[in-house]
C-alpha positions as CSV (number, residue, x, y, z in Angstrom):
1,X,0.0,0.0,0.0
2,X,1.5,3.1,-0.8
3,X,1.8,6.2,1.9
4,X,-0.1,8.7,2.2
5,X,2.2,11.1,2.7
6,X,5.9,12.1,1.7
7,X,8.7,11.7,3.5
8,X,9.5,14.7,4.5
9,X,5.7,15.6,5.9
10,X,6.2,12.3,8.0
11,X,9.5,13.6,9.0
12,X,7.6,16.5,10.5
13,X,4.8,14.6,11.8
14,X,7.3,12.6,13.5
15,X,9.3,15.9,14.8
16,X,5.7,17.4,16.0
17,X,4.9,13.7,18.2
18,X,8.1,13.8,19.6
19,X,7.7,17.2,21.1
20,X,4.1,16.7,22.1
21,X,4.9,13.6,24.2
22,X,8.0,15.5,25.8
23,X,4.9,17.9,26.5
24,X,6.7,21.1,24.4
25,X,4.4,21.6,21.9
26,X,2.9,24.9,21.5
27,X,-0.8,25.0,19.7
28,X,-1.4,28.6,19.8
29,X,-2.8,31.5,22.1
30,X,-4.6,31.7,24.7
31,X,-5.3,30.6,27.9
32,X,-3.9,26.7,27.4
33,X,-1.6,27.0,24.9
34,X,0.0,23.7,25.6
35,X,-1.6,20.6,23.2
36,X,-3.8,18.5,24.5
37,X,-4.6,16.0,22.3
38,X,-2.6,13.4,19.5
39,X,-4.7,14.5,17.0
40,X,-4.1,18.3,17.5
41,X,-0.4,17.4,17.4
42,X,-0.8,15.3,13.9
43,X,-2.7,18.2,12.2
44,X,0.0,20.8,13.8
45,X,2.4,18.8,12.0
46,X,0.9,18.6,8.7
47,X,-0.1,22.2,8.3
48,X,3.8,22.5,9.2
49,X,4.2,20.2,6.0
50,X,2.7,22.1,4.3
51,X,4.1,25.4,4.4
52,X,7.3,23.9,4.1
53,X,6.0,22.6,0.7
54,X,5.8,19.0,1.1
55,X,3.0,16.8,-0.5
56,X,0.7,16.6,1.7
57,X,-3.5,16.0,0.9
58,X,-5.6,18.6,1.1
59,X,-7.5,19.1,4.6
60,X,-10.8,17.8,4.7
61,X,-14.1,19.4,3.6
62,X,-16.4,20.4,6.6
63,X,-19.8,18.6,5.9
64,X,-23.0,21.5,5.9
65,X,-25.9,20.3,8.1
């Protein structure tokens, strides 16, 4: 099966985990700005990939009620 994503956004993924689990990770502003959650820390990391330019698939269409 092939991957989903290049190498170089799993690199970051993989940078991102490592700082989330040493409990480093910075989300954003605000009041807990610490991140919480593993799934928080996987999309940090791929939003990282992509501004660096890797190939990464696009983020996933909200669904209207």
């Amino acid at each position: 099966m092939p991957t989903k994503y290049s190498k170089k956004s799993q690199e970051k993924v993989h940078k991102v985990m490592r700082e989330y689990k040493r409990g480093t990770l910075k989300g954003g502003k605000g009041k807990h700005p610490k991140v919480r959650s593993r799934k928080q820390a996987i999309a940090i990391g791929l939003s990282e990939a992509r501004r660096a330019g890797a190939k990464v698939p696009r983020k996933r269409a909200k669904r209207s009620r």
